[in-house]
Structure formats: C-alpha cells, structure tokens
C-alpha positions in Angstrom: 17.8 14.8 21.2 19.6 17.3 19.0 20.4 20.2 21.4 21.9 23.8 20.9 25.4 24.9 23.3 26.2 28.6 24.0 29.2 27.7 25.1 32.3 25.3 24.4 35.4 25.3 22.5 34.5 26.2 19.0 35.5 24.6 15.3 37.0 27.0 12.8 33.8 27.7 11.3 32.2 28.3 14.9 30.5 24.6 15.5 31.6 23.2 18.7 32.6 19.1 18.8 29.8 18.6 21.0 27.2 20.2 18.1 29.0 18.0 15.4 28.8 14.7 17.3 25.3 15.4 18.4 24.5 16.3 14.8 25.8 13.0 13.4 25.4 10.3 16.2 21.7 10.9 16.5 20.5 11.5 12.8 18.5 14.3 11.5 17.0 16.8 14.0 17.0 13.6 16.7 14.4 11.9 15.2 14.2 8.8 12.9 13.1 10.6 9.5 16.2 10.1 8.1 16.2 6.4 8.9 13.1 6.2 6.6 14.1 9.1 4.0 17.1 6.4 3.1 15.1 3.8 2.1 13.6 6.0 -0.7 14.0 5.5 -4.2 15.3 8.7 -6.0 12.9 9.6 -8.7 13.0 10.9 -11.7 12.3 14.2 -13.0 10.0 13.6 -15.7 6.5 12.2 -16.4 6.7 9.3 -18.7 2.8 10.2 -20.4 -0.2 11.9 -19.0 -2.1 10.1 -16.4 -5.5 9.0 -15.8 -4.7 9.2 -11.9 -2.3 11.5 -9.9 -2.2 8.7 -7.3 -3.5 5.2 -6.2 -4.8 3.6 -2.8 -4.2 -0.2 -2.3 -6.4 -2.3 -0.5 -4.4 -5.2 0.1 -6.7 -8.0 2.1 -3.7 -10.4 3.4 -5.2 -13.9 3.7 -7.3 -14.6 0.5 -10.4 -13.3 0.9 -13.1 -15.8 -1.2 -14.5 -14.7 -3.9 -18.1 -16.6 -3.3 -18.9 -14.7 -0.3 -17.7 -11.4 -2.1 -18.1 -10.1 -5.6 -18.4 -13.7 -7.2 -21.8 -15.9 -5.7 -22.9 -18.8 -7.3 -26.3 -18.7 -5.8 -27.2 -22.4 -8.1 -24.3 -23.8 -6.9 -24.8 -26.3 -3.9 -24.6 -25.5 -0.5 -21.3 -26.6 0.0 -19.9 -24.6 -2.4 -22.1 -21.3 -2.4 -22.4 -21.2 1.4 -24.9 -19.5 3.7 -24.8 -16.1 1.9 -27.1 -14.9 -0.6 -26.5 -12.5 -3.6 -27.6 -9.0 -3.5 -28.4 -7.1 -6.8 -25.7 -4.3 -7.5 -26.7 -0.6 -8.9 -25.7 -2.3 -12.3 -28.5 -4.0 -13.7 -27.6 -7.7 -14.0 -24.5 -7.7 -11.9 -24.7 -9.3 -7.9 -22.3 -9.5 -5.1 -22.6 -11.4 -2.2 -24.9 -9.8 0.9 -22.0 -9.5 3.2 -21.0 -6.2 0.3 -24.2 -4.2 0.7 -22.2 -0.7 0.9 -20.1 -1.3 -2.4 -23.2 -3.6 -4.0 -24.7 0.1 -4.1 -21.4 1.8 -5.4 -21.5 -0.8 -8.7 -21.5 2.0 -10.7 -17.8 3.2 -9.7 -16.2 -0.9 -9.5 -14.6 -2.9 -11.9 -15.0 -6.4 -10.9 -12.0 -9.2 -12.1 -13.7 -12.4 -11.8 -11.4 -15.0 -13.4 -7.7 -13.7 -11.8 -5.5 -16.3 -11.2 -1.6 -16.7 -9.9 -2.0 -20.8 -10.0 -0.2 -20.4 -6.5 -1.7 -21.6 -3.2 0.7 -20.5 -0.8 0.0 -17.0 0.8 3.8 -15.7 0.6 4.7 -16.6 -2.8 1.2 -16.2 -4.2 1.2 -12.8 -2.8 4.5 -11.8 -4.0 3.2 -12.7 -7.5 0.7 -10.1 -6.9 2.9 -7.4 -5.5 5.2 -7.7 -8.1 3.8 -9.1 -11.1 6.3 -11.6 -11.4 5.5 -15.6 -10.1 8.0 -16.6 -7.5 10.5 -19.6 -8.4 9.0 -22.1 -6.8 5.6 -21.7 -6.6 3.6 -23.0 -4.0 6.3 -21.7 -1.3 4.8 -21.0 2.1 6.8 -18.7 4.8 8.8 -17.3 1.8 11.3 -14.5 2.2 13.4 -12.1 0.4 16.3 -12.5 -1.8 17.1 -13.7 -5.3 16.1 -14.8 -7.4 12.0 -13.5 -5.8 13.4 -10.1 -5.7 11.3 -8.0 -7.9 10.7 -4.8 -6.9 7.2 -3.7 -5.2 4.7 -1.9 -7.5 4.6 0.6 -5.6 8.9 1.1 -5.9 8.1 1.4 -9.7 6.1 4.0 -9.3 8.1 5.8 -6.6 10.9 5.7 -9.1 9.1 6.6 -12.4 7.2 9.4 -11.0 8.4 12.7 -9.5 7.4 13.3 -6.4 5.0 16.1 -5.6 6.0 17.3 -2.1 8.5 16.4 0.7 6.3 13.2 1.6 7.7 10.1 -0.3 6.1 8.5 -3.7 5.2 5.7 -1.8 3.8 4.6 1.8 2.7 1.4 3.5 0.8 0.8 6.3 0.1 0.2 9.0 2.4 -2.6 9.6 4.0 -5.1 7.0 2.6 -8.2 5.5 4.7 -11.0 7.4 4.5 -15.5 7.7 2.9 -17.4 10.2 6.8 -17.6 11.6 6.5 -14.1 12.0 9.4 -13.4 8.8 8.9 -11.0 5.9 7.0 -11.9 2.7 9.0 -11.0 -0.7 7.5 -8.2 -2.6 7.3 -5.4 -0.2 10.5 -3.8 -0.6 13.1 -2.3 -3.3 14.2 -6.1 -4.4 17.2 -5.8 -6.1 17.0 -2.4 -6.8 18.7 -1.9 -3.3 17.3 -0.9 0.3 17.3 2.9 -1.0 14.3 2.3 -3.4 12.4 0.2 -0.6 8.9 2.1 -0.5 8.0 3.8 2.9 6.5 1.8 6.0 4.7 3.5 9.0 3.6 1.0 11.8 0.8 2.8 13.6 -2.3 2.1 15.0 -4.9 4.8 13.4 -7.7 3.4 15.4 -6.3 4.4 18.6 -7.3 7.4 20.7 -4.3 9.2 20.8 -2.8 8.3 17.2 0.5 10.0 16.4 3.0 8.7 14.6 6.5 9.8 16.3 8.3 10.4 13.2 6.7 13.5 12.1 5.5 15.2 15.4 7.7 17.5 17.2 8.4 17.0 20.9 6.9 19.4 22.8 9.5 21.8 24.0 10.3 22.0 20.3 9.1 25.4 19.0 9.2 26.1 15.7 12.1 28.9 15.8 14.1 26.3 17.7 13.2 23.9 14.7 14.7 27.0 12.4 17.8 27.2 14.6 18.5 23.3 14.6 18.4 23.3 10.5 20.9 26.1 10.1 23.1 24.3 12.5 22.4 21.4 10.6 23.3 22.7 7.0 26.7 24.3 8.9 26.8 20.1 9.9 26.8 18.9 6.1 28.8 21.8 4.3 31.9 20.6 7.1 30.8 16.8 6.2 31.0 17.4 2.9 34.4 19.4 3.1 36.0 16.2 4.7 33.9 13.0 1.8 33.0 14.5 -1.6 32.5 10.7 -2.5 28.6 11.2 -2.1 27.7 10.3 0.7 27.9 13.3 2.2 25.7 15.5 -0.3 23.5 11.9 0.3 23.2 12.4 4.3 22.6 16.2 3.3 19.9 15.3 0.6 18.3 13.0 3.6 18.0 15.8 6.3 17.2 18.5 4.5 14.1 16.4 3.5 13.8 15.1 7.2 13.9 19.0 8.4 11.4 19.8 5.1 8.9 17.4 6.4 8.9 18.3 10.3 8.8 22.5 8.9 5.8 22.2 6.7 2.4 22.0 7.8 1.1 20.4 4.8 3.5 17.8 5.3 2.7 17.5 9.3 -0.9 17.7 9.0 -1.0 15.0 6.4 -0.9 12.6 9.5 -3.5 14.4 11.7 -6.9 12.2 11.4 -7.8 14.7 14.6 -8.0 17.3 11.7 -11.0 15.0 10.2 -15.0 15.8 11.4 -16.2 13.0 14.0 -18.4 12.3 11.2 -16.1 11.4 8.5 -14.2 9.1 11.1 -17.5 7.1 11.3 -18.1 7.1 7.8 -14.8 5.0 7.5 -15.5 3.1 10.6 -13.2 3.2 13.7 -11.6 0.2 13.2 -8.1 -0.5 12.1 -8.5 -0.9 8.8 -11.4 1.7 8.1 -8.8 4.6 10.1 -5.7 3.6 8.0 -8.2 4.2 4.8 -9.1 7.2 5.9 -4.7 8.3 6.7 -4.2 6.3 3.0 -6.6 9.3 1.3 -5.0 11.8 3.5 -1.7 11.0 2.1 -2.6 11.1 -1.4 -4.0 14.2 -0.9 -1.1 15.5 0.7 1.0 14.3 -2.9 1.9 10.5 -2.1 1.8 8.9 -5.1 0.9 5.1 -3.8 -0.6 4.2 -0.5 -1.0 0.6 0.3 -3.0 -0.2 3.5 -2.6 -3.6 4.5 -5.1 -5.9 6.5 -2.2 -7.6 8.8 -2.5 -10.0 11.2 -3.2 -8.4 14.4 -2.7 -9.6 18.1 -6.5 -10.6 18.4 -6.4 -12.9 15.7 -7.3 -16.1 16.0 -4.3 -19.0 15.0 -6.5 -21.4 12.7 -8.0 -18.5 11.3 -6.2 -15.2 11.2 -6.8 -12.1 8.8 -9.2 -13.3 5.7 -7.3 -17.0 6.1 -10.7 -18.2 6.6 -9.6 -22.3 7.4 -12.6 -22.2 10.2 -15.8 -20.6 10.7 -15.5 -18.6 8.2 -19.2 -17.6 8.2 -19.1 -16.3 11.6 -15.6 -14.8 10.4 -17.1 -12.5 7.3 -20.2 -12.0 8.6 -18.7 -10.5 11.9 -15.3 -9.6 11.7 -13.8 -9.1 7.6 -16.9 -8.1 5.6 -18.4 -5.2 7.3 -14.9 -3.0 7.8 -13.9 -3.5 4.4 -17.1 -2.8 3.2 -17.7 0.4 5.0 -14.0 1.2 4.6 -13.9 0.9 0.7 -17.6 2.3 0.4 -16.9 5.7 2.4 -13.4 5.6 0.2 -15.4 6.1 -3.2 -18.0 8.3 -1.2 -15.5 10.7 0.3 -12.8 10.8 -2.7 -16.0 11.3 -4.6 -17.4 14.1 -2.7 -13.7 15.9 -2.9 -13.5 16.1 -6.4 -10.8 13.3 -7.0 -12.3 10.1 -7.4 -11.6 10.8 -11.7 -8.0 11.1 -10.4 -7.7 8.3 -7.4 -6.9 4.8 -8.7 -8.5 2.3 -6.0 -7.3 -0.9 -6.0 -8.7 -3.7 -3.4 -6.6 -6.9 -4.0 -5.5 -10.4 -2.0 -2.9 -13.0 -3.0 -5.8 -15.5 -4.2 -8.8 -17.0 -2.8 -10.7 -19.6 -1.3 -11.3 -23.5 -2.5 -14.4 -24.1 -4.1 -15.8 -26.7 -1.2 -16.2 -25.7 2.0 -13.9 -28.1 4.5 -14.8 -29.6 7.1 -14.5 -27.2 9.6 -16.9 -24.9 8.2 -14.0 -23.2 6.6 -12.4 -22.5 2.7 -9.1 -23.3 1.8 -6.1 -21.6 -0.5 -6.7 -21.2 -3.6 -4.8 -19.9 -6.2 -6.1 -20.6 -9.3 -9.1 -18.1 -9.6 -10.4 -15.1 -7.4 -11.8 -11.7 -7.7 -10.0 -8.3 -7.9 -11.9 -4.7 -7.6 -10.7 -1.6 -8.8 -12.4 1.5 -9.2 -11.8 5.5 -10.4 -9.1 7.1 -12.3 -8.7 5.3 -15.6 -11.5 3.0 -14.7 -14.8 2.6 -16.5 -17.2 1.7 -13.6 -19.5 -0.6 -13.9 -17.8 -3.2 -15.0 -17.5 -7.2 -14.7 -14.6 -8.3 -16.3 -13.9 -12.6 -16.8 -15.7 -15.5 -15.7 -15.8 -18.5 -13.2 -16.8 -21.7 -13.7 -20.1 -22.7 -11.9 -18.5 -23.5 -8.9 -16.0 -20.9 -8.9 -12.9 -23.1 -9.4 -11.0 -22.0 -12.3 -11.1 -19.2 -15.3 -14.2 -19.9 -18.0 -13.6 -16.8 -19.6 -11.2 -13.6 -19.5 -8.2 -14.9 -17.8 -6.5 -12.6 -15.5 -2.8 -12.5 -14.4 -0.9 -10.8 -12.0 1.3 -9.2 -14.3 -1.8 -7.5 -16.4 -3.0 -6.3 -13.1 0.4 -4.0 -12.6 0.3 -3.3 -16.3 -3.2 -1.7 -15.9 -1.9 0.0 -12.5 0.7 1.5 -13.9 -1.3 2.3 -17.5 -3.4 4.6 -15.6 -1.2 6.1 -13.2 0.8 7.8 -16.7 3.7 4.7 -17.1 2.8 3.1 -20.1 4.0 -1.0 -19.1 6.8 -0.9 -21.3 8.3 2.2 -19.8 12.1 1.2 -19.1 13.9 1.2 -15.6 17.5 -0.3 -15.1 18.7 -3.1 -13.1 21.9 -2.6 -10.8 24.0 -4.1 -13.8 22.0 -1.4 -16.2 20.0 -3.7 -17.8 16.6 -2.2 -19.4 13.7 -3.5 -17.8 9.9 -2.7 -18.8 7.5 -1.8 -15.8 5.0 -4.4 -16.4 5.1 -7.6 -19.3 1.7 -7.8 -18.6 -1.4 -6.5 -20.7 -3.3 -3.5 -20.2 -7.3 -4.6 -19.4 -8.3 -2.1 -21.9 -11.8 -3.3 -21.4 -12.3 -1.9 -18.3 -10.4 1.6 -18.9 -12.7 4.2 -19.5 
C-alpha cells in the first residue's frame, strides 16, 4: 500500500526515496487500476456521425444456445427435431417463440429476431471468434483456438472503444464477469486488442455480482483510506510523474502519468465509484433481474452504461457448477432438463427486466441490446437427449437504439438446418452494431503498419433499423 513518511532524507524537490520507490514499485495509489487502465485503447476525440445509441449491452450466451427451443420453433416439425417445447404467441401478431421465452415473448414489440445467421463454423472458439470480430477464423472448424495471427482481429467492442470518445473516467469498453475460455481452460481469440496491441484490449472485471458481499477491489478504497488521505496520495503522486518525466521524455512517462491520473480519477469520483455499487439498487430491482449470476451482471452491465461506458459485454461463462458433458448453453445432454431449469429462465428474466428497466429510465431509444452465441444447435436431437454444434444457422436478438422492434428478420428451413431466406453473417451483424452506435462500417482505423482498415465489411440490416 502506497503510504505517506513525515520523515526521511528528502530529494531535491522534497520526495523522500522511500515515497518514490513506494510510488513506482506498487502502481497507482496501491491498487491494480493502472494494471487495467494500460490495456485501454486511446480514443479518439471526435464522433464519426450521430448515433442512434450512446451505448450498447452484449449478451453473449457462450455455448450455442438452439434456436428451436428459443426464438425459432418449428412446432410441424417432428418430435425429434422440434422437441418437447411448444410455441407461444409473441405481442407481435404472427410472430412465436418457444415457451421456455415467456418474459421476452411479451416484449416482441421492442426485439428484432435474426432467424437465418450463419458462420458455417461448428467449433465453439473459432465460430465465436467469427462472431466477436466479424471476421471467420483461418481454419474454420477449430476447436480450443487461441490468440495470435493471423485470428487476430480486434474485439467489437475495441472498435468502438477506439472510435468513440469516452464520456467519463470509466473505459469505452467492459467485459464481464469473467472471460470466455476452452474446455482446456485457454483463451478464445476475439476478446482482446488483436493486433492492435495489449493497450487497446477492452476492460475485463472478474466478479461475482450474485454474491452477498459484491465488491470489486479495484475501485473500492480500503478502509483506513479517507478521502483527504486519497487527495494527499495524488499530489504526491503528480510530484512522482513530473520527477519521472524529468529523467524519460520518451513517453512513457507522460504514458504511466496519463494511467494514474485516470487510476486516481476513478477511485475520487463518486460517479465513477458508485457505478459498481448494485447495493445502491432497490431489493426490488435486484429481483426484477433475478439474483443469479447472469441476471446481477445485467443489472452492473446497465449500471455501467449509465455511468458513460460505451460497450458492456456480459458473458454467460462456464462456471464451477457446470456440468462436463454439458456446460453453459453446450446442450450435448439433457438439454430439456437443461433449458427448462437452468439457461432459459435467467436469461429470460435477465433480458426481459433489461428492456423493462432501460425502458422505464428513459434510455431504451439510446441502449443498443444485443443477445448473441457463436451458433446453434443441430437440427436432430442425439441420442442423449441432447443437440449438437451447429454453425450453419441460428438466431440473434437485438433490440432498442436504432432498432425497429418488432421485427423477424430471415428464414429457416422447416427443420431449422440452414438459411431459406435472408442470410445473415457475422460481419453484417458488427456492421449494424456499429451503424447504430454513430460509426458508419466503413469508418477507417489503422493497423500497426498504418494500413486503413474499415470497421465492419459487412452490410447494414437496414430492414430492421427504425
């Protein structure tokens, strides 16, 4: 811990040796912001166009959720390919979504339903990196994938970290509340700054929202911490950088400085502090999300945005608890007992109080909501009363700013095997993200040799922008 001496041989300009190598050894203030302000991309100062939505919330369901049992039944399909659910009626006349989505079945109004995306790609790390990026990985069909070139891409949410100016002391872009990784327990590509450099890789918290006593350590203040001592630690650590900086003007220097005077911004401002508090939210609205993992980290996800994030993604990872044949939405067995118990109900309370609450606040219009999964489920069930990979068509919802509720966009087949109408990529799902977010797809941003690159070489899904 960063600590203050009355006492000790002094510098020249009055910092003892002791103040200067407690500074620097232990990074900003003590704590481990700095750590994480590093791997932020620097933005830029100017919008590229005016914006549908301020800011976006991902819903990332890691494991392929299937799109029969979800917002695509084929209820004259036979029973080895619909499965035991039935179809519900949605608030949109003539639309239906599976039984197991009776909370956003009523919120039709405010969904845009992709029925006919498709990466071609049945393995969950490449598959998924297609749909992080918007760029397929070379080779396809490449289970426990990781990192490095040439599937380094930058995240969609780096993009928009970099293209957008940030709008507090919070960064552009946060993920949480752990990683997406393999079954080996490695990284999947597509999370991170890709070759844009560790510095643009978007923010990760690893937290566990659901628990009692949620906090995460970064941006709380040990107790005997007070907020004058706070005060006293950042002048001592601006006297720290100016002597730095005296001794390196090749930029790192003014870089460290950059980094803790963002680390001391975020510890001294409420706003910045609170943004992290779900002990600020009603008992009420807690419920209303659910107090499970996923439905808590929703709930921190809109708190963020609201505190100026630009991107949140929340990620369904796979916990302790889950099972090894079956883990997250990877539905190889049981996977009627699974959604009907386990994956359905959270994520459809979760996304259902999301529209409700961002609704009731004024800033659904400027709230992209974005629920996706790196593909979905085979057609037949297997024999273990499970679905398996499958890549080549599955359902995507997205709902609020820039989006005309309402909406089904593309077509199945009967069986819900591959695209009959209104093919879906990857690419043209980033293109519409960052369409409404203000960054038209063809916006520029340089690689590390300064070659132009466009945002997205996808299309914009104009027919479901309002």
């Amino acid at each position: 811990m960063l600590t203050l001496r009355d006492r000790g041989p002094r510098l020249c300009d009055g910092l003892t040796r002791r103040d200067v190598l407690q500074a620097g050894g232990l990074g900003a203030l003590g704590l481990s912001l700095p750590q994480l302000l590093a791997r932020e991309a620097l933005a830029k100062t100017t919008e590229s166009a005016p914006r549908s939505a301020k800011s976006c919330i991902v819903l990332f369901l890691m494991g392929g959720s299937p799109q029969h049992s979800t917002f695509d039944p084929k209820p004259e399909a036979p029973p080895e390919i619909r499965g035991i659910f039935s179809p519900i009626a949605a608030a949109v006349p003539g639309t239906y979504y599976s039984e197991l989505l009776p909370g956003l079945a009523q919120r039709a109004d405010h969904l845009a339903v992709l029925r006919a995306v498709s990466t071609t790609d049945n393995a969950h790390s490449s598959s998924g990196y297609y749909m992080l990026t918007g760029h397929p990985h070379v080779p396809m069909n490449a289970e426990n994938a990781n990192p490095g070139a040439p599937n380094d891409w930058p995240f969609l949410g780096t993009l928009v970290q970099q293209a957008a100016p940030p709008r507090g002391d919070l960064p552009g872009c946060v993920r949480l509340p752990c990683h997406i990784f393999n079954t080996d327990n490695s990284v999947w590509p597509g999370q991170d700054g890709g070759f844009l450099g560790p510095s643009a890789d978007p923010w990760l918290f690893r937290c566990r929202p659901a628990d009692p006593d949620f906090r995460i350590p970064e941006f709380s203040l040990p107790v005997e911490i007070t907020s004058d001592r706070l005060l006293r630690r950042g002048s001592l650590l601006e006297s720290v950088n100016q002597r730095f900086e005296q001794v390196e003007r090749a930029g790192l220097a003014a870089r460290y400085s950059e980094l803790s005077g963002r680390a001391f911004n975020l510890l001294a401002t409420q706003r910045s502090r609170s943004a992290f508090r779900l002990d600020l939210e009603t008992p009420q609205v807690r419920e209303q999300y659910g107090m499970s993992e996923f439905g808590q980290s929703t709930l921190l996800a809109r708190r963020l945005i609201e505190a100026g994030v630009r991107l949140v993604q929340v990620n369904w990872y796979r916990g302790p608890d889950e099972p090894s044949d079956a883990p997250c939405w990877d539905s190889h067995a049981g996977e009627a007992n699974r959604l009907k118990n386990v994956l359905c109900p959270p994520m459809d309370q979760a996304f259902s109080a999301l529209l409700d609450d961002l609704s009731q606040r004024g800033i659904l219009d400027e709230t992209l909501v974005v629920c996706l999964t790196e593909f979905g489920r085979t057609p037949r069930m297997n024999a273990r009363g499970g679905r398996d990979h499958w890549g080549s068509v599955f359902s995507v919802a997205l709902a609020g700013g820039g989006i005309r509720g309402g909406v089904v966009h593309g077509e199945s087949d009967e069986i819900g095997a591959f695209p009959k109408s209104g093919l879906v990529r990857p690419e043209d799902i980033t293109a519409t993200i960052f369409q409404c977010l203000g960054l038209p797809p063809g916006t520029e941003y340089h690689d590390p040799f300064g070659r132009p690159l466009p945002l997205s070489r996808g299309r914009v899904l104009s027919e479901i922008l309002a």
